[in-house]
Structures are given as C-alpha cells and as structure tokens.
C-alpha positions in Angstrom: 0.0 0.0 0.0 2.8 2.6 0.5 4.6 2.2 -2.7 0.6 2.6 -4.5 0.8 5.7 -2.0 3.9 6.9 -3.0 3.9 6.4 -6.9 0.0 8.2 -6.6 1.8 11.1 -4.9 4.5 11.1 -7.3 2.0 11.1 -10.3 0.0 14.0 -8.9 3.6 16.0 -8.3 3.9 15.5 -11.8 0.6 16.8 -13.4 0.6 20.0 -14.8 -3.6 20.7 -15.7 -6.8 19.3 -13.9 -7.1 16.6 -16.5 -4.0 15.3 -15.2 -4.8 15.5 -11.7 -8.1 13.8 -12.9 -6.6 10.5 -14.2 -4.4 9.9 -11.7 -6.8 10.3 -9.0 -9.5 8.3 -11.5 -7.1 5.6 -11.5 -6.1 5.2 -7.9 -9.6 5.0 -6.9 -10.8 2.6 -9.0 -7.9 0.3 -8.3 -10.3 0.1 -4.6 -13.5 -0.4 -6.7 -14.8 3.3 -6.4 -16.5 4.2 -9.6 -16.1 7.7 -10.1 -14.9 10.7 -7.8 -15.5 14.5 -7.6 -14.2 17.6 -5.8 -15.8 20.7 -4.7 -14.9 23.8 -3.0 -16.9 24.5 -0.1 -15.8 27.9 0.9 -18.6 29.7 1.5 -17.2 32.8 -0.9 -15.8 31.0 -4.8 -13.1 32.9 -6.0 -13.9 36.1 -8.9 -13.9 34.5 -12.5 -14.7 31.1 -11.5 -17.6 28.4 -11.9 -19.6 28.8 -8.4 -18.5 26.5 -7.2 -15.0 25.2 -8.5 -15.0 21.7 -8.9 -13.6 18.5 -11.1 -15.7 15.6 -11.6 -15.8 11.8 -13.4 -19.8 11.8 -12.2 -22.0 10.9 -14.9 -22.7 13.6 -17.1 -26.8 13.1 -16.4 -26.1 13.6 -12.6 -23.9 16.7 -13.1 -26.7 18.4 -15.4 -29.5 16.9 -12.9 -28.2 18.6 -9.8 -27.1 22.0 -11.9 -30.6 22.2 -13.0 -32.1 21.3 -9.6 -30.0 23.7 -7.5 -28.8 21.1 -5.5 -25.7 22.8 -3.9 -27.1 24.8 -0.9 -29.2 22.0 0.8 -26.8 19.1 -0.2 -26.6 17.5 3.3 -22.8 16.4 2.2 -21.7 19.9 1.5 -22.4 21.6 4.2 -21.5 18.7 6.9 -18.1 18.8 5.1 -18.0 23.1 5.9 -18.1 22.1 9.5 -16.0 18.4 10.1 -12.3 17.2 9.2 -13.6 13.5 10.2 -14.2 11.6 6.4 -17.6 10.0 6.8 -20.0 7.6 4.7 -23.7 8.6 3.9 -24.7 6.6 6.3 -23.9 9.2 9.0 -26.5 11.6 7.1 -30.2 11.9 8.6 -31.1 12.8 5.5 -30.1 9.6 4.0 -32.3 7.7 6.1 -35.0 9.8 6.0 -34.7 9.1 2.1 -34.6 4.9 2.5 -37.7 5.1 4.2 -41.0 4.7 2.0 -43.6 7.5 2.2 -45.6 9.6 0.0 -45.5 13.3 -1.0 -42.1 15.4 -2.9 -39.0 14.9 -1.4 -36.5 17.8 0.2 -33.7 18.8 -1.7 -31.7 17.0 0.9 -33.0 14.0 0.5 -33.0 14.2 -3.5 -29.5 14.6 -3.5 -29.4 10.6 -2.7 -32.5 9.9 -4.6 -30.6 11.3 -7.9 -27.2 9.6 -6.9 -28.9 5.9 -6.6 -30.9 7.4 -10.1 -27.0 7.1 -11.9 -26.4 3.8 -9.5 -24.3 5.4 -7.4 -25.0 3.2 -3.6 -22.8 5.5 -1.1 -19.6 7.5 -1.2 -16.7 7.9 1.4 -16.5 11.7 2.0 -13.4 13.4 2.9 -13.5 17.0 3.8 -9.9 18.6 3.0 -9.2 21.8 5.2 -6.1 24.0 4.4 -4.5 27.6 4.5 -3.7 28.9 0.8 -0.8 31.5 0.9 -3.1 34.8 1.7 -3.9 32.7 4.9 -7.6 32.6 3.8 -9.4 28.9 4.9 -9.2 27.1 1.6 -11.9 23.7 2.4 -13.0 21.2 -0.2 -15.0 18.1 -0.1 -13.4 14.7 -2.3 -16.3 12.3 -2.5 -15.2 8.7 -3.9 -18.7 7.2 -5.0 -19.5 3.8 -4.7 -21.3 1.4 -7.0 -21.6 -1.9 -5.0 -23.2 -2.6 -1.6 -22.8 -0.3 0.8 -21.5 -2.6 3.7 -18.1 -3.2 2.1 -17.0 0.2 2.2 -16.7 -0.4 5.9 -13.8 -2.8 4.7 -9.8 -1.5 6.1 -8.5 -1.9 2.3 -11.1 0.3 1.4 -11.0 3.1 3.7 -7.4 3.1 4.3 -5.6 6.2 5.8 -3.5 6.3 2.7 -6.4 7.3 0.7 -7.1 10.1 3.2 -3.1 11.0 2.2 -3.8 11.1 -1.3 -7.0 13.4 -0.7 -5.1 15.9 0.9 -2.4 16.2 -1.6 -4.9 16.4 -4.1 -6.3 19.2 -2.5 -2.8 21.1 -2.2 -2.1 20.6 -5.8 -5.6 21.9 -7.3 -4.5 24.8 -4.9 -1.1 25.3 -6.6 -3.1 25.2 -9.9 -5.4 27.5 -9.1 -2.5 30.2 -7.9 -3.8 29.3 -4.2 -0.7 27.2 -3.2 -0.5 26.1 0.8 2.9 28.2 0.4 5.4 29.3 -2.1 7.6 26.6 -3.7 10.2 29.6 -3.9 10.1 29.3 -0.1 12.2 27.0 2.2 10.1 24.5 4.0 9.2 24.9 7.3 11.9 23.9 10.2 9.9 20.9 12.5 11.9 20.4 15.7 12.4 16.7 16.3 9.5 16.3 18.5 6.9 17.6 16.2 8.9 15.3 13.0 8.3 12.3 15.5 5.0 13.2 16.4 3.8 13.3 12.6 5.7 10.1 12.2 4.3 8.0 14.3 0.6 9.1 13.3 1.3 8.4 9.6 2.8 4.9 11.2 -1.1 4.1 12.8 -0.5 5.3 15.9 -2.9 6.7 18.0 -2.2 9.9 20.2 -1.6 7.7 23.2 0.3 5.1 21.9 2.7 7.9 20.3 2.9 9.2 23.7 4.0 6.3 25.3 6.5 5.6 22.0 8.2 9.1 23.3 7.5 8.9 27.0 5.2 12.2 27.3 2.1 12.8 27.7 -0.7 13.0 25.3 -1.2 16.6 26.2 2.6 17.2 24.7 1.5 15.3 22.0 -0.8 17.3 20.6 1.0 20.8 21.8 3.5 19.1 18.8 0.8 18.5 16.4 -0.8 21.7 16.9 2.6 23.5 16.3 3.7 21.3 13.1 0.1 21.8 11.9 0.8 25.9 12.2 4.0 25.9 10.4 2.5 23.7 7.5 0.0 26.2 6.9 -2.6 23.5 7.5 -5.7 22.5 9.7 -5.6 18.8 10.1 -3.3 16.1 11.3 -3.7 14.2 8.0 -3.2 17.0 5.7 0.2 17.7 7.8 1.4 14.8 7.3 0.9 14.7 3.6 2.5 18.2 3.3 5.5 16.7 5.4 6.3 13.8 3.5 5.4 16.3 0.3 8.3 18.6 1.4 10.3 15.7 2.8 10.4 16.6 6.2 9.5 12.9 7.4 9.6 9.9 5.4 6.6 6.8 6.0 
C-alpha cells in the first residue's frame, strides 16, 4: 500500500492541468472499486472568475446536469456537513439519508433528492473526505473529495477500502488543485518549514497508525505534549488537520513513512 501511495503522490507532483490531476486520481480509486470521484470547493465565498462552485468531476454527465438544473448545492446535506468536520464520513452518518430509505408519500426535500438522484446514476454511497487548508493569503481554503461507490454499501466499511492512505492522497490532491489554481498552501520559492524533532516524531508516528496515546508512550510524554507538537507542526504547515500535515510533510520531505 505505500509504494501505490507513493507512486499516486509522485504522479499528482507531476501533473501540470486538472485533467491530469483527474486521471491519476480516476485511476487510484478505481484500483479500490470506487467508480467515479468528484471535488468541490466549499468555501462559502468562490473565488472572482470562477464556476460557483470550482470543482472537477468523473460523475455521470446526467447527474452533473440533474443537480445543476435542480439547484442542489445549498441544501446538499454532504456539502455543508463537510463546511463544518475534518472527520471523512460515509452517507450513512446523514439523517437525511435515512429519512430518504424510508417509504412515504409526498415530494421529497432537496436534501434528501441529492441521494434519490445519486442511486438514479447507480451510485449506492460514497466515502467523503472534507480537505481543510490555508492557501498562501492565509484565507481557509476547504473542499470536499467524495469517492462514489457502486456496489453494496457494507463493504466500504472494509480497512482496504477506507485506508488512511487514501485520506493521504485526498489531501495532496487538494494542495495541488490549490497550486493550480495560484492558491498554493505556500510558495515553492520558499524554504520548507523547520519541524523540531518532536513535532517530525509526532507526525511520524501518526502516519505509522498510531494513536495519540500510543505515540505518547512511544516518546515517554504525555498526550497533552503530544498534541502541543501537532498543533505547532500543523501551524507551520500552513494547515488544519493532522492528515493533511502529514501529507505536506512527506510532500516537502520533512518525514519519510
């Protein structure tokens, strides 16, 4: 799994448009059996000149037009429970998805037609992962990646499915669209950040699997130290989540899985 992680990460490095981006992603996910991805800035302003939002997409065309033409965007339950979480979650952990299974009569909400119209294009579920950065005018740059899922739900509770590494290569997606866009995380004309070796070992071990505690007792602190380290790495990486550190740190080869 780390060498697909690493030649992923080394493909995205190298793509120089969207479309690029786009197949390598497309290809890395459906090497786990997802069927199509998409990614969609969630800041609550777009930046002038763009689409509203930005986003890249493999959905099926008739989707994309569907939820254009329905106004989708500002009820989807996905969207905004991305704005407000760095935890990736399935549809399951929507109420609105339930709401949806369940048979009763009368039009449904927006909410709940956002799942009606993804099992319409045989889409069963998704893993979500919201992606929270800085870019380099220190504005919150947040996007949702959703991995859509054709088969039964159940098995995207499966480890090889949901890995961590996946989360990885979310994250440096993200930072590259960002670079494309003129939005970098920082200027690759700048030095990378300096990491003491506390906060290098601290981002180590959590790329290794380890929890919080067990990297505490790894280093003989406590967790509390812990995640003073994490907070402080996280700051200098220009970034707001312990995944997305660590992919900027092995990006920038500060630590190395």
């Amino acid at each position: 799994m780390s060498e697909r992680f690493e030649g992923a990460c080394d493909a995205l490095k190298g793509s120089r448009s969207y479309e690029e981006l786009g197949g390598v992603m497309e290809r890395t996910i459906r090497a786990l059996g997802f069927a199509c991805y998409s990614y969609v800035d969630v800041r609550p302003l777009w930046l002038p000149g763009e689409p509203a939002p930005f986003y890249l997409t493999t959905l099926p065309p008739g989707f994309v037009r569907g939820y254009a033409e329905e106004a989708l965007l500002p009820y989807d339950p996905l969207v905004l429970r991305a704005a407000s979480t760095n935890a990736p979650f399935l549809w399951s952990a929507c109420t609105e998805f339930h709401t949806w299974t369940r048979p009763r009569r009368g039009k449904r909400s927006k909410a709940e037609r956002v799942f009606e119209l993804s099992y319409e294009h045989g889409l069963t579920s998704a893993l979500e992962i919201p992606l929270h950065a800085v870019d380099r005018r220190g504005r919150p740059a947040a996007a949702l990646i959703s991995f859509y899922w054709q088969h039964d739900p159940s098995c995207l509770a499966e480890p090889s499915i949901t890995s961590p590494w996946l989360r990885l290569i979310a994250a440096y997606f993200h930072e590259r669209v960002l670079e494309l866009r003129g939005q970098g995380v920082m200027d690759p004309e700048d030095p990378p950040p300096s990491l003491s070796d506390r906060e290098r070992e601290c981002l180590l071990w959590a790329c290794r699997g380890k929890t919080r505690g067990e990297t505490a007792d790894i280093l003989g602190v406590s967790e509390r130290t812990v995640e003073f380290h994490f907070e402080k790495a996280m700051r200098k990486l220009g970034v707001h989540n312990k995944t997305h550190a660590i992919a900027t740190a092995i990006h920038l080869g500060l630590i190395c899985p």
